[in-house]
N, C-alpha and C positions, 0 to 999 in steps of 0.2 A: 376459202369462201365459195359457196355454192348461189348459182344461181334455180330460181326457180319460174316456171312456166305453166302459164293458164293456153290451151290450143286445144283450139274446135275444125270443125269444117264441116258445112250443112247449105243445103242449097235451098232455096226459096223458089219453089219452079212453076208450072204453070203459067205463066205470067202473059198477057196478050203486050202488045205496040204501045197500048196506052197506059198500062202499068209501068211497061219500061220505063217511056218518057217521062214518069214522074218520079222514079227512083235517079236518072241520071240529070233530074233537076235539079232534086233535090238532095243527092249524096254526091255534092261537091263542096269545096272551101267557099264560093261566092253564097251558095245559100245561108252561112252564118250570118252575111249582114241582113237579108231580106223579112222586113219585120212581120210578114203574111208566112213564114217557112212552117208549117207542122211540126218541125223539130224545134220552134222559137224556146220552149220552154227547158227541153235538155240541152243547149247550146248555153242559157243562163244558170244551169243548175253546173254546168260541169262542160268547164272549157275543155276539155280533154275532147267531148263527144261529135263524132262518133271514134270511140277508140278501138276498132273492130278493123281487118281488110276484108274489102270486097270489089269483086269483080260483076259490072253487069254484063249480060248476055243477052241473046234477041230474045230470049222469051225465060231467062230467070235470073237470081241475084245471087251470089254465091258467095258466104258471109264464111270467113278465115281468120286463126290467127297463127302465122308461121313462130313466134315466140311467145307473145304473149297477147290476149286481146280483152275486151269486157262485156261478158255475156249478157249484162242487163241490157246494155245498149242494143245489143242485136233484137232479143226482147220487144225493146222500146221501141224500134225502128218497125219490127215488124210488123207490132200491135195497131202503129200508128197508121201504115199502108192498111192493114186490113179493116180500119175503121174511116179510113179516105175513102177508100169503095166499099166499103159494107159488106166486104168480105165477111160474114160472120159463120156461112157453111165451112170455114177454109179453116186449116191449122197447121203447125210448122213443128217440127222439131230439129233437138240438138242435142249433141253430146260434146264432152268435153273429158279433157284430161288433165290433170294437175301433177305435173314433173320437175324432176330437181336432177340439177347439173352431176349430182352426188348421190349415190346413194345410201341416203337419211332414212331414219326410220321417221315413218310418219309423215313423211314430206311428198305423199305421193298419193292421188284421188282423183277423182273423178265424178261425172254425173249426167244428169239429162233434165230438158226443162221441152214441157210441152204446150204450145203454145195457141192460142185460140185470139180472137180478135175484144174478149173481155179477160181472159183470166191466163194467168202460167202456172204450171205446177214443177216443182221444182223435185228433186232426188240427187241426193250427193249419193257418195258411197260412206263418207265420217259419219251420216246420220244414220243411214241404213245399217251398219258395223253395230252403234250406238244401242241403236234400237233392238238389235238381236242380242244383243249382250244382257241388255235389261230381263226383255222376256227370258233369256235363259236361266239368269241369276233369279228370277223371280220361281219361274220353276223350280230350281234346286232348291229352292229355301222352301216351298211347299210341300216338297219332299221329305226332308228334314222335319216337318211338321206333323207330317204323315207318322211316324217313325216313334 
C-alpha cells in the first residue's frame, strides 16, 4: 500500500500588529464556537477546516503542510483576511506538490494557485500535460491533412 501526500509551504508576509492579532484570534480551536468568526461559514461547510498547519510570526503567517494539507482552505483563509482589511492591492501565492510513498506512475503532481482578495487562479501540472497533449495531437492531425 502506498501512501500519498498533498505539501505546500508559502508564507503570507507583510503583515502589521493588527493583522497578526486577527489571525492568532481567529486561527485557533475557540474561534469555531464564536458565532461573529469570519471563518463561521467554512467551519459549517467542513469540520475538518482549517486543515492546513500554520505558524504565526510578528509580522506574517506561514501556511504548511508536513504530510498532507488542504489548499482551498489556505485559499479561503487568505481571501477572507484580505477582504477583513480591503487588502485588494495584496496577493499571495502557492505551490504545492502531490507525492506518493511509491513510486506509481501517475501518482505524482503538482501546481500553483494565485491569489488575490476576489479571485484564485489555479495550475495543476495533470491539466497543463493535458492541455499540451491536445494541442499537439491537434497539430499532428492538421498535418496529416495537409498531406
Amino acid at each position: 500500500m502506498a501512501n500519498n501526500y498533498t505539501q505546500f509551504s508559502a508564507e503570507l508576509t507583510g503583515l502589521n500588529k493588527e493583522h497578526v492579532a486577527w489571525f492568532k484570534k481567529h486561527l485557533n480551536e475557540n474561534d469555531k464556537d464564536d458565532p461573529s468568526s469570519p471563518f463561521k461559514k467554512a467551519y459549517e461547510r467542513d469540520e475538518c477546516f482549517p486543515y492546513v498547519q500554520y505558524e504565526i510570526e510578528e509580522d506574517l503567517v506561514w501556511f504548511y503542510a508536513e504530510e498532507s494539507g488542504t489548499i482551498e482552505h489556505v485559499v479561503e483563509i487568505v481571501q477572507i483576511f484580505f477582504n477583513a482589511f480591503k487588502l485588494h492591492d495584496r496577493f499571495f501565492m502557492l505551490t504545492w506538490s502531490c507525492t506518493c510513498s511509491k513510486p506509481r506512475v501517475d501518482e505524482f503532481d503538482g501546481g500553483a494557485v494565485f491569489v488575490t482578495s476576489k479571485n484564485s487562479k489555479w495550475q495543476d501540472s495533470g491539466t497543463f500535460l493535458s492541455r499540451c497533449k491536445d494541442q499537439w495531437l491537434k497539430r499532428c492531425a492538421k498535418k496529416k491533412e495537409l498531406r
